[in-house]
VEXTOR-198014 format. One line per 8 residues: their letters; for each residue y, x, z of C-alpha. Coordinates in steps of 0.5 Angstrom, whole numbers, plus 500, padded with zeros to 3 digits. Each point is the difference from the previous one (the first is absolute). Example, Ala and Ser with C-alpha at 12.3 -4.5 7.8 and 13.67 -1.06 7.14 Angstrom:
% residues 2
as	491/525/516  507/502/498 .
//
This chain:
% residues 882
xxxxxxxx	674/267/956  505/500/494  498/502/494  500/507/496  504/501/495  498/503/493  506/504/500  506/503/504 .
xxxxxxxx	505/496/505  506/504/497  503/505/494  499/505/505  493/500/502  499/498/492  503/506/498  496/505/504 .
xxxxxxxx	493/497/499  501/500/493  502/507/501  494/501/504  495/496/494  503/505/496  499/507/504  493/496/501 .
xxxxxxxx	499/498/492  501/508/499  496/504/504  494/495/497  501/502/494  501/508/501  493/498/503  497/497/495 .
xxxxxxxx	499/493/504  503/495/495  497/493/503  504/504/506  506/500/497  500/492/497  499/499/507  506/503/502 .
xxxxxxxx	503/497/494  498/493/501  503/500/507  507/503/498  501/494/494  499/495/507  507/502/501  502/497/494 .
xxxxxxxx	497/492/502  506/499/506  503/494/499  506/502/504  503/505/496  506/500/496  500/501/493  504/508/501 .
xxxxxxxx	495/502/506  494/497/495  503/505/494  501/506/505  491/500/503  499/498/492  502/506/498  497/505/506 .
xxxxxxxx	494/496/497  501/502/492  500/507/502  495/500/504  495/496/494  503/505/496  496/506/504  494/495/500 .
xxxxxxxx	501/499/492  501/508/498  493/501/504  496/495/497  502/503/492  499/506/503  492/499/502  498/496/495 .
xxxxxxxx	494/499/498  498/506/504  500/497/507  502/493/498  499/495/495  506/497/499  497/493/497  496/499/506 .
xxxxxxxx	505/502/505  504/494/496  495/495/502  499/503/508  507/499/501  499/492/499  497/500/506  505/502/504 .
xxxxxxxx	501/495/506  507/498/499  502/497/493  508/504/501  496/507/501  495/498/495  505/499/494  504/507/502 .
xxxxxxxx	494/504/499  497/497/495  506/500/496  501/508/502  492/501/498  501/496/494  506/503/498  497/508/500 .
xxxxxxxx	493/497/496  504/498/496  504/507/498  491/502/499  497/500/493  494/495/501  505/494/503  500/493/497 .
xxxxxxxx	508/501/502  502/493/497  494/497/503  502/503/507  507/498/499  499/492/499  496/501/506  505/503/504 .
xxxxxxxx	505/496/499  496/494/500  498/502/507  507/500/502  500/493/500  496/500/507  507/501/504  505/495/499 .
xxxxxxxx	505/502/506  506/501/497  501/507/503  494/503/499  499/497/494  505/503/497  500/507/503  493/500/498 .
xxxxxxxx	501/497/492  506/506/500  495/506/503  495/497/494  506/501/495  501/507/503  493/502/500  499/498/492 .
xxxxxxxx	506/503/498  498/507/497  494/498/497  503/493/497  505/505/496  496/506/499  493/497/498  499/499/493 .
xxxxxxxx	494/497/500  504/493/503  501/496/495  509/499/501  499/493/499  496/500/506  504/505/505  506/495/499 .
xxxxxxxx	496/494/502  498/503/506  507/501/503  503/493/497  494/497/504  501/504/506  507/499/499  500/492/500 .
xxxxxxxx	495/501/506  505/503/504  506/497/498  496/494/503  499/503/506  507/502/501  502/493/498  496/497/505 .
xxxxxxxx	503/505/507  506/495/498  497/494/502  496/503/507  503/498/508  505/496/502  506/498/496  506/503/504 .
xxxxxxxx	497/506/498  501/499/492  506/506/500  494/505/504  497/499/495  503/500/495  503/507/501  492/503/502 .
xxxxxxxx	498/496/493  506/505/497  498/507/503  493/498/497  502/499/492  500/507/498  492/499/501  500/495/495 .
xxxxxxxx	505/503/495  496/506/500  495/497/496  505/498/494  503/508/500  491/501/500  499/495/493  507/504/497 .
xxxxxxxx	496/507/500  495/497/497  503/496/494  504/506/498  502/497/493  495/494/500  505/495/498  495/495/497 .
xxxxxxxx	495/501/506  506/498/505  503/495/497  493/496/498  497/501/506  504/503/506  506/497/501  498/492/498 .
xxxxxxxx	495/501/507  506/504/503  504/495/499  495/494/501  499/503/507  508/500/502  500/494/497  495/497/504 .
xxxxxxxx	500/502/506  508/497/501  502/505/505  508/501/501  498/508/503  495/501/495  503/498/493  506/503/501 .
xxxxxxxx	497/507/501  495/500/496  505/498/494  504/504/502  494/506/500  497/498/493  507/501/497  501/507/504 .
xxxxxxxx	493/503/498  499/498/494  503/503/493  506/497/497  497/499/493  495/496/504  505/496/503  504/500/493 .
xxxxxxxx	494/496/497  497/496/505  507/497/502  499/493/498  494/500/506  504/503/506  506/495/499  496/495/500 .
xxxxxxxx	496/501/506  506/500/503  501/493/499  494/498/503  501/503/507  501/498/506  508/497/500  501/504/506 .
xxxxxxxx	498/507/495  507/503/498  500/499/493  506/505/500  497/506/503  493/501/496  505/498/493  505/505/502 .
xxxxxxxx	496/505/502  496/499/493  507/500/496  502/507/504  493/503/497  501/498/493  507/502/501  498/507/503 .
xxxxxxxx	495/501/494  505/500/495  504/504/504  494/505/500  500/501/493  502/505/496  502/495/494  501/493/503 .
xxxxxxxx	501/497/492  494/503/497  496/498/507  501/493/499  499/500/492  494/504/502  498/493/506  500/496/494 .
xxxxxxxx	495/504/495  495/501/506  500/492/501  500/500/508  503/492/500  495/495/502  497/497/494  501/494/503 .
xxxxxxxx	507/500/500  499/505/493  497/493/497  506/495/503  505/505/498  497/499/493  499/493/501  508/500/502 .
xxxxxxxx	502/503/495  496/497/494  502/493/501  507/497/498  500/496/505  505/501/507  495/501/506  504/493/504 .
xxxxxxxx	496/505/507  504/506/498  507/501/501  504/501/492  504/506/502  493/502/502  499/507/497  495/501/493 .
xxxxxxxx	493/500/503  497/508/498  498/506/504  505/499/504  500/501/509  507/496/500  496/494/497  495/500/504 .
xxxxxxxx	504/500/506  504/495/497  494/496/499  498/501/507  507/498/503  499/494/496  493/498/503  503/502/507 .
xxxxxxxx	505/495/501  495/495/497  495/501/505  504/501/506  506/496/500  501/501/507  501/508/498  507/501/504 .
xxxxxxxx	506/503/496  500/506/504  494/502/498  500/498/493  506/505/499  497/505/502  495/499/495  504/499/494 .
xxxxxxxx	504/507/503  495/504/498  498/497/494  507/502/498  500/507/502  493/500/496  503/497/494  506/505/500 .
xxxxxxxx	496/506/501  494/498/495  504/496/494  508/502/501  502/498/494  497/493/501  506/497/504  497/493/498 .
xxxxxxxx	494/501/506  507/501/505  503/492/497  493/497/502  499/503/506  508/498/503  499/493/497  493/499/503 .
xxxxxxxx	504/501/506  506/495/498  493/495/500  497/501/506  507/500/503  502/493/497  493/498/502  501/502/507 .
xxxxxxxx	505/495/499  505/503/507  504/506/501  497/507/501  497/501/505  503/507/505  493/503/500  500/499/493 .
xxxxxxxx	507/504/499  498/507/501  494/498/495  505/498/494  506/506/502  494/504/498  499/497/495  507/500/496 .
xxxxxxxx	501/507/502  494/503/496  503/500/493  506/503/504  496/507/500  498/499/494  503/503/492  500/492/498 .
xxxxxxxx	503/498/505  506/498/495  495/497/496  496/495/505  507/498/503  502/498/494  495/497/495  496/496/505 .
xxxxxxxx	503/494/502  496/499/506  502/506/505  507/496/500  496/493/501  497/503/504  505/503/504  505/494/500 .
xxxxxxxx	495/497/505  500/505/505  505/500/506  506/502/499  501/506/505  493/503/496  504/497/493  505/506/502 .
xxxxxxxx	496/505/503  496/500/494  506/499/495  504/506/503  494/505/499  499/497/492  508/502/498  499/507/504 .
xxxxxxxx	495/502/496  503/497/494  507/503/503  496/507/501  497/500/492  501/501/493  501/494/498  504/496/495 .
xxxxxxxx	500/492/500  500/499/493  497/493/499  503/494/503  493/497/501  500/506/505  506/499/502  499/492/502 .
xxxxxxxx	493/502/503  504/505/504  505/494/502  496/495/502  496/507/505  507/501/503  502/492/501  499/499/507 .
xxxxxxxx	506/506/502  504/498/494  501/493/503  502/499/506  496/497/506  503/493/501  506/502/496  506/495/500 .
xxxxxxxx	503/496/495  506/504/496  506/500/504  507/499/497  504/506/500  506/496/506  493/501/504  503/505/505 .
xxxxxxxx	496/500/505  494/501/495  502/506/497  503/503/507  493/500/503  497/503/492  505/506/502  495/502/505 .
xxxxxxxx	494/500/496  499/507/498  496/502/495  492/500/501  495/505/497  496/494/495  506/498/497  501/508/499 .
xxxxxxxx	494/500/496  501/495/497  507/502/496  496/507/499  495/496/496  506/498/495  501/507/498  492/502/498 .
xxxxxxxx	501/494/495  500/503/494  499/498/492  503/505/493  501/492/498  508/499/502  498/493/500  493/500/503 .
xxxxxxxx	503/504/506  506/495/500  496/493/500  496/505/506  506/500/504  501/493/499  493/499/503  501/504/506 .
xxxxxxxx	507/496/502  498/494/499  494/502/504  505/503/505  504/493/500  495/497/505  501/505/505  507/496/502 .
xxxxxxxx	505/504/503  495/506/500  503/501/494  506/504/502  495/505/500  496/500/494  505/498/496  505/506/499 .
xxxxxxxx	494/504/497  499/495/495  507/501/498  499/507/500  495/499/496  504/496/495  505/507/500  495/505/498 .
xxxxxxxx	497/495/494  507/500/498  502/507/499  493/501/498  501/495/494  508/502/499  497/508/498  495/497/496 .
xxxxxxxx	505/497/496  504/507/499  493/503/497  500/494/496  506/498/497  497/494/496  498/496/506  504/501/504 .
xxxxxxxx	503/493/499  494/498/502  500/504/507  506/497/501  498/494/499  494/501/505  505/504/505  505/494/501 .
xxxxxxxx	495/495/501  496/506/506  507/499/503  500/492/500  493/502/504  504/504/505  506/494/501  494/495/501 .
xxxxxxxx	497/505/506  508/501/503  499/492/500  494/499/503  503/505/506  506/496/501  497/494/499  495/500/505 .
xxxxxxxx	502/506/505  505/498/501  507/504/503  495/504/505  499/505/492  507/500/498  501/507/501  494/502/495 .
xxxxxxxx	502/495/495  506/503/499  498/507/499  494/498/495  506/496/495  504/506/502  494/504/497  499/495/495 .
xxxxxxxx	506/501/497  500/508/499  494/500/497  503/495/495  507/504/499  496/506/499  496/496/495  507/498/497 .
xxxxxxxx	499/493/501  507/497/502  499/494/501  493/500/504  503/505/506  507/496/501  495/494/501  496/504/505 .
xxxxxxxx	507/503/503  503/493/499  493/498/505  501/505/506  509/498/500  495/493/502  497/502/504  505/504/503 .
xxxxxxxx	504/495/501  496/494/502  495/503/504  501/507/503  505/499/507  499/506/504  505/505/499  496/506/500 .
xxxxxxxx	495/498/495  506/498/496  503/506/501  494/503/497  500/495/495  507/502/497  498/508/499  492/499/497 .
xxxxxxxx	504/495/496  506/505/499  495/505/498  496/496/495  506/497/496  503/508/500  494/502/496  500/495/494 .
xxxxxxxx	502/501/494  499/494/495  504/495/504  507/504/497  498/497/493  500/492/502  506/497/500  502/500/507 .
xxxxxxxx	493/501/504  503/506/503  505/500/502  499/493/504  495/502/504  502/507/502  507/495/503  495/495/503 .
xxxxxxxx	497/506/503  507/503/503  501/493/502  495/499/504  500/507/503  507/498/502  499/494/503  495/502/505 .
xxxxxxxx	500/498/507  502/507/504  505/504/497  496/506/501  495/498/495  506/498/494  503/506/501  494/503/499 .
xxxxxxxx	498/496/494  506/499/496  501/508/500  493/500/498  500/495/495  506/504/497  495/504/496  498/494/496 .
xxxxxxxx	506/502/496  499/507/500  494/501/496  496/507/501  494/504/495  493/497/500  496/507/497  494/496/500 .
xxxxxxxx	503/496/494  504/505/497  506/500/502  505/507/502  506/499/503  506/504/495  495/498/494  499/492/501 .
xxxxxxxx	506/496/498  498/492/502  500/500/508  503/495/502  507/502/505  505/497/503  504/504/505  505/495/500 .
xxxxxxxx	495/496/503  497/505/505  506/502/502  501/492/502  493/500/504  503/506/503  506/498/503  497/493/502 .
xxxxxxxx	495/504/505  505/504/503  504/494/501  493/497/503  500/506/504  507/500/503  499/493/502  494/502/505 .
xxxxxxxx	502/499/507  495/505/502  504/508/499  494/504/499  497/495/495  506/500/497  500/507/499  494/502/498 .
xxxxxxxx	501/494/495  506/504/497  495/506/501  495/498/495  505/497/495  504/506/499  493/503/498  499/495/494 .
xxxxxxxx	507/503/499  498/507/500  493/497/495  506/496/495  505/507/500  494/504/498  497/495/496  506/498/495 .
xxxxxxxx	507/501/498  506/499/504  501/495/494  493/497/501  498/499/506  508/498/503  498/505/507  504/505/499 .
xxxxxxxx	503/505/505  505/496/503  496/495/501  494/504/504  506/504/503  503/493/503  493/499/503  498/506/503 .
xxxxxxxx	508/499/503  497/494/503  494/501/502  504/505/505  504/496/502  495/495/502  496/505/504  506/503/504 .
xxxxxxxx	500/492/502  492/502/502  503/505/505  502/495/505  493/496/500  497/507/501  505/501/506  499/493/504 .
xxxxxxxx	491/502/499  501/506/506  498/497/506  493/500/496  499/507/501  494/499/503  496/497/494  498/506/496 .
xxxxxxxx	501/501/494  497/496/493  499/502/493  502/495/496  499/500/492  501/493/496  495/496/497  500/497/492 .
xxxxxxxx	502/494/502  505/503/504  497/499/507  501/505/505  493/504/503  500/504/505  494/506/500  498/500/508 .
xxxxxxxx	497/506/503  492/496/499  501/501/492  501/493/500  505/496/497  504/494/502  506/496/497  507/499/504 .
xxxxxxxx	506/499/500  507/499/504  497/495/504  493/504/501  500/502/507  500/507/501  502/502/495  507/504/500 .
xxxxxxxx	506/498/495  501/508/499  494/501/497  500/494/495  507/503/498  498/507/499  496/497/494  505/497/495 .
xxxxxxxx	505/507/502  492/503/499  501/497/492  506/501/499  500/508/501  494/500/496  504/497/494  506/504/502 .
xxxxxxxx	495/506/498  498/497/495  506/499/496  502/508/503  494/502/496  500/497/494  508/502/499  496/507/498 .
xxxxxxxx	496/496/494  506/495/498  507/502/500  502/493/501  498/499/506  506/505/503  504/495/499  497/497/506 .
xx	502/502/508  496/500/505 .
//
């Protein structure tokens, strides 16, 4: 025959029989039966012994039962002493048949005798919480010890005849036990069911935290109490009991319940509990979470400086690490265990942070990086956020970090690159990130051992933010720091040898590489450099390109911005020398060296670019050379101008580019001015000029270039230097000369086999007629009427011969009609119906020779116009037949 069970087969029955007790518990009283109703107590706490129940369905008939106690409790303070005495019912529940029910009852009837006048309330409670020590069943015990806790609650906080002192060790003695009964569910059933319960053991800690939040009520303020005789037996227990679970959240507990002030002065002891856990403990997750409170308190705080002053006066340190300090800072000897870039020992949280990290990687040097990193990430974000202003605590941690990276002796980890991403980008968010990045050595060594996709990333986000500031660089120790940063995208990866320049193929293939965004950064970073000293600002421009020099053929696009650099420094020095005449030799002095500086940059761009950069040499010695003509520097601009004809000559072989070539440098020699006064420069390059232009490989283009280059002899005003036309005497004109540019490009002109280019050639000449005949006097200029009257004759007759081409196009009238207008190069472009636009030609398909002589003939008629209008501001323009 089986046995009968004390207790119900499953939750359901369990539920309605203590419901069933309780109805039963109730009536009893309301008769005044109380051996009935500790009857039915008794049987309903019977439920509370099943073995089979999960921790979640034991919390749930807990609770029905604490409510049902509540009602037996209420009645026995109530009837005290005049139907019952309480003392002696305190000694009749000890006689309860099952030691579970027994404890539950005497704990509720001792609890109400404690709330009356005549209980020897600490008496009983020694009693209490020794008795609990009769039930060791994980489960049970706990929900008994925490019903003890519940119970007592009240009358620990609000008796004033209990000594404090002993309130608190009755809760740290609870405490312990209990968190010793939660250790020891870890260890019960078999193995494969570790993780069960573990995730049971977890739904069970706010049991055990209870009791913390319990010892900080009743501390309050007492700061002496809780750290000589609270937290050591506190920290003792986590210690010992070496449970991972355990000591993670009871760390984690004491660093939540208990004041900041307590955590500021007894924050030697919780660092170096942390050393004496289990090595599965996350040492990372209790540090954090201490650090993000002491982070917060100061956040709290009205006025965060006065706090911390305040801190020092209340002496919250350990005395224990007060007397090293002193000890520390009294001896005139290093301390060989303590680093030498170790902050000053004093009141100082970053020191004793310091002092653990040091302990840390001695005690546990199997600490993986990963987990260290973080580490000194939040001690970071504590420094900056408590002491700002003490950038040396940032060096130390980043040179903590190169250590332990040289000692770990391989390449980071991937797991670890997340951690020191975070870790480099911190100051980014920072007032200092200037400051950090430029004065601890470290960060760059440091940042120099990462991978090189991280290196970019990293590197790309400190000049953005230093892009997006108000930022001057204005000390080269900066600057190089700032170099030595920017290294890993300033050279290039793998990059070969320098070339020579007859090395086609190279260049050929360097054309198609266009410009990237780092190399965009870094020539922005050229014009944040900045010093009042003309010479300390040259010699930083000098670092940067020599640091520039090592990115090969990146160069091409860092180093037009030095020279652009070198360009305003000099107009910056030629003003200072108008304001101060007396110096003014000497600035010019410094000018002609600044363009030395500038030539040197030109060299380095030919010499290792190559041919593949021709293009923007010849324009930057161009430019070079106008800004020395305006200086009235003769010599120096006809060098530069005597380096882009090289150039030209040697280098620059597509027609097009050395098209455009002739006009920029047309335009450029039209402005000087202090060429007419040295012997012959003048007049040499302008005729080297028009020489090239004639020499050009399409027809088209020397027409174009020799009537252009007609203006070089044709000086105009400048207002911004203060010439006026009719006023200034000195321009320089030569009509005869341009009369000869003139008559060589229609001879060009004539000479093209195509009849429609021919004419719009003709075209565009006799408008730079039209320009001259305005301009100047027939005496002058050498365009007369004649001369613009044969023309238009000319160009009539020609386009009469275009009629027999435009009669040969009727069988193509099924092309539609195209808008045809004439590009500055002198390419055709058609304007179709999408808005789009195309360059053609006679041999373009589909495209109808009408409409491509319908755009001379459209020139011409416009300038016949032109010369209609002006005969009614210009009499001499009668004269002309149109």
């Amino acid at each position: 025959m089986a046995a009968v069970l004390p207790y119900s087969e499953n939750m359901e029955q369990a539920i309605s029989h203590i419901k069933q007790q309780t109805i039963l518990m109730q009536r009893s009283l309301v008769q005044k039966k109380l051996m009935d109703a500790l009857k039915h107590c008794s049987d309903m706490l019977k439920e509370l012994r099943n073995p089979d129940l999960s921790p979640k369905l034991y919390y749930e008939l807990y609770i029905m039962i604490y409510d049902s106690l509540s009602i037996l409790s209420q009645y026995l303070v109530e009837n005290h002493p005049t139907r019952h005495h309480l003392a002696d019912l305190y000694e009749l529940v000890q006689y309860t048949g099952n030691i579970l029910p027994r404890l539950y009852l005497m704990i509720t009837v001792g609890v109400s005798f404690m709330q009356t006048k005549d209980c020897p309330a600490e008496e009983v409670l020694k009693d209490m919480i020794e008795m609990c020590r009769g039930v060791q069943h994980p489960i049970r015990g706990l929900f008994l010890r925490y019903y003890l806790s519940q119970r007592t609650k009240q009358s620990l906080t609000t008796d004033i005849s209990l000594d404090k002192k002993f309130d608190v060790q009755f809760i740290i003695t609870n405490f312990i036990e209990m968190n010793k009964l939660w250790v020891r569910l870890q260890h019960q059933g078999p193995l494969r069911e570790r993780d069960i319960r573990t995730k049971e053991r977890k739904e069970l800690q706010i049991l055990i935290g209870s009791n913390l939040v319990r010892l900080s009520q009743i501390l309050d303020d007492s700061f002496t109490l809780y750290k000589n005789e609270v937290l050591p037996q506190i920290l003792e227990q986590v210690v010992q009991c070496r449970d991972v679970v355990s000591q993670e959240y009871l760390l984690d507990v004491i660093c939540q319940v208990f004041p900041d002030e307590f955590h500021l002065g007894t924050l030697s002891q919780l660092l170096d509990t942390t050393l004496k856990l289990n090595p599965d403990v996350s040492i990372n997750k209790v540090v954090l979470s201490l650090i993000a409170r002491l982070n917060g308190y100061l956040d709290r705080q009205d006025d965060p400086a006065k706090s911390i002053e305040a801190l020092k006066d209340l002496h919250l340190n350990d005395q224990e690490e007060s007397s090293d300090n002193k000890n520390d800072a009294d001896s005139g000897k290093p301390d060989e265990a303590v680093s030498e870039s170790a902050p000053q020992p004093s009141f100082d949280l970053f020191f004793v942070f310091w002092k653990y990290l040091t302990k840390i990687v001695e005690e546990r040097p199997d600490l993986p990086l990963h987990e260290i990193i973080p580490l000194v990430h939040s001690i970071m974000i504590l420094s900056m956020k408590w002491y700002p202003s003490n950038l040396s605590n940032v060096e130390i941690l980043y040179k903590f970090c190169w250590e332990r990276y040289e000692d770990f002796g391989k390449e980071i980890p991937e797991e670890c690159e997340q951690c020191f991403k975070e870790l480099f980008l911190y100051p980014l968010g920072t007032d200092l990130f200037y400051d950090i990045i430029t004065t601890c050595d470290s960060f760059q060594k440091l940042l120099s051992v990462q991978s090189v996709p991280l290196q970019k990333n990293i590197i790309d986000s400190i000049l953005d933010k230093i892009l997006s500031s108000d930022i001057k660089i204005n000390d080269k120790s900066h600057l190089e720091k700032i170099g030595l940063i920017c290294e890993p995208i300033i050279q290039m990866p793998n990059d070969r040898a320098k070339t020579s320049i007859l090395n086609v193929d190279d260049d050929l293939e360097d054309e198609l590489v266009f410009l990237n965004a780092e190399q965009e950064k870094l020539a922005k970073i050229v014009h944040l450099i900045y010093h009042p000293n003309v010479e300390q600002h040259t010699e930083l421009l000098l670092i940067c390109k020599n640091r520039y020099y090592k990115g090969g053929k990146q160069i091409r696009f860092t180093y037009p911005a030095i020279v652009t650099a070198f360009w305003k420094l000099i107009r910056k020095l030629h003003f200072k020398g108008l304001k101060r005449p007396q110096k003014k030799e000497k600035y010019n002095a410094t000018i002609k060296q600044l363009f030395k500086y500038i030539s040197r940059c030109h060299t380095d761009l030919f010499n290792i670019c190559g041919i593949s950069i021709c293009d923007l040499l010849f324009k930057l010695n161009l430019q070079t050379a106008a800004l020395a003509d305006q200086l009235s520097l003769s010599e120096i601009s006809y060098d530069f101008f005597s380096q882009a004809f090289s150039i030209f000559e040697e280098s620059l072989s597509d027609s097009k580019v050395q098209f455009q070539a002739i006009v920029n440098m047309a335009q450029v020699l039209q402005k000087t001015r202090s060429l007419y006064n040295e012997e012959n420069y003048y007049d040499t390059l302008i005729t080297r000029c028009t020489l090239h232009g004639s020499k050009l490989l399409k027809k088209a283009d020397q027409c174009r270039a020799v009537y252009l280059c007609s203006h070089l002899w044709w000086a105009t005003e400048l207002s911004l230097v203060g010439e006026e036309e009719g006023v200034t005497k000195n321009f320089f004109r030569e009509g005869k000369r341009v009369l000869e540019c003139l008559q060589r490009s229609l001879r060009v002109a004539d000479s093209v086999m195509d009849n429609i280019q021919s004419c719009q050639l003709m075209v565009e000449i006799l408008g730079r007629c039209c320009y001259y005949f305005i301009h100047g006097d027939e005496s002058e200029t050498h365009v007369g009427v004649k001369y613009i009257a044969g023309l238009i004759e000319l160009i009539q007759a020609n386009l009469k011969g275009l009629l027999l081409e435009e009669s040969t196009d009727a069988q193509d009238a099924t092309v539609p009609a195209q808008k045809i207008v004439i590009g500055c190069d002198g390419s055709y472009i058609c304007k179709t119906l999408t808005s789009s636009t195309c360059r053609v030609s006679l041999k373009t398909p589909n495209v109808r020779v009408s409409d491509l002589i319908a755009v001379p003939v459209s020139y011409f008629e416009r300038t016949l116009q032109y010369i209609e209008n002006q005969k009614q501001v210009d009499d001499r323009f009668n004269a002309i037949a149109t």
